[in-house]
C-alpha positions as CSV (number, residue, x, y, z in Angstrom):
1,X,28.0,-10.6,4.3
2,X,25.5,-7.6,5.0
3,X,26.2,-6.2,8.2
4,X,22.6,-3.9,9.8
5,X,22.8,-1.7,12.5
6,X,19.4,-2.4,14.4
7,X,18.2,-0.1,17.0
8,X,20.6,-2.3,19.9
9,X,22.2,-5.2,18.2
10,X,24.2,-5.8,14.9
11,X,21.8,-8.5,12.5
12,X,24.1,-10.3,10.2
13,X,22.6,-11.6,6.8
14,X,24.4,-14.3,4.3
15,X,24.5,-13.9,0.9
16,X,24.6,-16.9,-0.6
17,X,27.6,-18.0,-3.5
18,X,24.4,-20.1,-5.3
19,X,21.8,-19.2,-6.4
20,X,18.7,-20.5,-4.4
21,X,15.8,-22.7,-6.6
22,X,12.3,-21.6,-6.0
23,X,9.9,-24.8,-6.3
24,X,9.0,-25.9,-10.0
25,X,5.3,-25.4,-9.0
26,X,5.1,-22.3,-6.1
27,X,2.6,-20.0,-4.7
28,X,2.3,-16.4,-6.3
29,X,0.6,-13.3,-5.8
30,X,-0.5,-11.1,-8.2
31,X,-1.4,-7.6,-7.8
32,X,-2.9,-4.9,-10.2
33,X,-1.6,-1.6,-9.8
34,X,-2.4,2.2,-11.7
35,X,0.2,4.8,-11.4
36,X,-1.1,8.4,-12.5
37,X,-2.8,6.3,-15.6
38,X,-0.1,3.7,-16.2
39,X,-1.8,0.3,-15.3
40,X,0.3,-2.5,-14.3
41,X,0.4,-6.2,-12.9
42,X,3.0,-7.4,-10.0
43,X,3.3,-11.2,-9.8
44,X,5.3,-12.0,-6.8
45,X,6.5,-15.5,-7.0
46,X,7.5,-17.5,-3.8
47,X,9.8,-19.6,-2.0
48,X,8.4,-22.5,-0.1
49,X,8.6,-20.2,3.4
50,X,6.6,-17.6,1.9
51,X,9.4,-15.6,1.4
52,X,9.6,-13.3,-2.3
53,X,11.6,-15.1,-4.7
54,X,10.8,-13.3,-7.7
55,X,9.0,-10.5,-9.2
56,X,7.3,-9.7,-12.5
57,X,5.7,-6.8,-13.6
58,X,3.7,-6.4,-16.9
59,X,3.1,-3.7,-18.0
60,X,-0.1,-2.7,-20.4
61,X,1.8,-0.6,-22.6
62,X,3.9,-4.0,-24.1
63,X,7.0,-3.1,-25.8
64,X,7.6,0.4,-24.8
65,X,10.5,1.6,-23.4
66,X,9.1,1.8,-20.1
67,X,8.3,-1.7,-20.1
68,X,11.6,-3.0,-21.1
69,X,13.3,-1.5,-18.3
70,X,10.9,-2.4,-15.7
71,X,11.8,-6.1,-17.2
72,X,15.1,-5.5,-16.4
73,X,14.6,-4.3,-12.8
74,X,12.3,-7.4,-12.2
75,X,15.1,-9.8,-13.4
76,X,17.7,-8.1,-11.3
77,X,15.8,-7.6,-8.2
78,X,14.9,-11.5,-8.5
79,X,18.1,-12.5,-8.7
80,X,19.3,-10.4,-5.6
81,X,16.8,-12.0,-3.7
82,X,17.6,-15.6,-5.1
83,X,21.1,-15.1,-3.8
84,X,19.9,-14.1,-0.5
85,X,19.5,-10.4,-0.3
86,X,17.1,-9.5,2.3
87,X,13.7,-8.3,1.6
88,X,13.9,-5.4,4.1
89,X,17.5,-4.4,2.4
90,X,16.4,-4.6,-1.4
91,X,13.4,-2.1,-0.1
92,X,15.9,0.1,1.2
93,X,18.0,0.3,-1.9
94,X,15.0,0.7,-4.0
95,X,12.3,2.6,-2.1
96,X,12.2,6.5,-2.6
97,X,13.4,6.0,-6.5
98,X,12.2,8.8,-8.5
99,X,11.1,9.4,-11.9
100,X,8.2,9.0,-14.6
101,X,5.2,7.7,-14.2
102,X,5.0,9.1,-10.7
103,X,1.9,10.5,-8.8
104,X,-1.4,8.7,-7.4
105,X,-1.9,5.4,-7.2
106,X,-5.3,3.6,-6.8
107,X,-3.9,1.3,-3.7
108,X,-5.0,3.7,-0.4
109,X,-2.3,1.8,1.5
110,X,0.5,3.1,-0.9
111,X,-1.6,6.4,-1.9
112,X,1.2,7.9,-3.8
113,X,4.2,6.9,-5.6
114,X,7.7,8.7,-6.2
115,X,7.9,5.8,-9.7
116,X,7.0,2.1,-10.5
117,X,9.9,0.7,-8.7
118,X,9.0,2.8,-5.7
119,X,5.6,1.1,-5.3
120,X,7.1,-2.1,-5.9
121,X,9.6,-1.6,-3.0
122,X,6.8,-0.1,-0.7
123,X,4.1,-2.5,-1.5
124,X,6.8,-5.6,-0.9
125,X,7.3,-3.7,2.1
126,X,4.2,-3.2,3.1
127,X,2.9,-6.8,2.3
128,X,6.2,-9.1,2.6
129,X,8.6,-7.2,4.8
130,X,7.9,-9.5,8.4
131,X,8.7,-12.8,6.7
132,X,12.1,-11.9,5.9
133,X,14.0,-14.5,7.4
134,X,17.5,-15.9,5.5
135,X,17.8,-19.3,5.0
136,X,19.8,-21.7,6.7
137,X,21.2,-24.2,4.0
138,X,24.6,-25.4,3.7
């Protein structure tokens, strides 16, 4: 269980001990992205609510080093979520990172960016962070 201190009330999220199916066929969002001359794709896979389920990243430079770990990040941030992690709380965790590629963006909504999984947290924030409502299923 995730416990949040809100402004006046304690919000209590379940984790989940399964791991929760998105649909065989579901909606997705992808979004190209440029980080100080690092281009990028996020697809954003979702749950039947509209919730994120999943996220992928591609990256244009295939096979680099750089792109092998933002693989990584995308299969364990997924699976957070998939167990039930809120949105708003993998943001948290994730948001502010810093490292290389860092610097302007192209996306005037997320101007700058502290490192790829920084924009990722900040643009599902920005773009997903209302919705984030756990699921009820026994």
């Amino acid at each position: 269980m995730l416990f949040h201190k809100t402004e006046f009330t304690w919000s209590v999220h379940l984790m989940v001990s399964h791991r929760l199916s998105l649909p065989t066929t579901r909606e997705s969002l992808t979004h190209k992205f440029q980080i100080m001359g690092y281009e990028g794709y996020l697809t954003i896979g979702l749950f039947d609510d509209g919730r994120p389920g999943e996220v992928f990243i591609k990256m244009a430079k295939e096979g680099s080093t750089l792109s092998g770990m933002v693989q990584a990040f995308c299969r364990a941030f997924s699976l957070a979520l998939q167990y039930g992690l809120p949105l708003e709380e993998a943001v948290r965790r994730f948001k502010g990172m810093r490292f290389e590629p860092m610097g302007t963006t192209n996306n005037p909504e997320i101007p700058e960016a502290d490192s790829i999984i920084d924009y990722v947290a900040r643009y599902l924030e920005v773009n997903y962070a209302n919705i984030d409502q756990p699921l009820n299923r026994a």
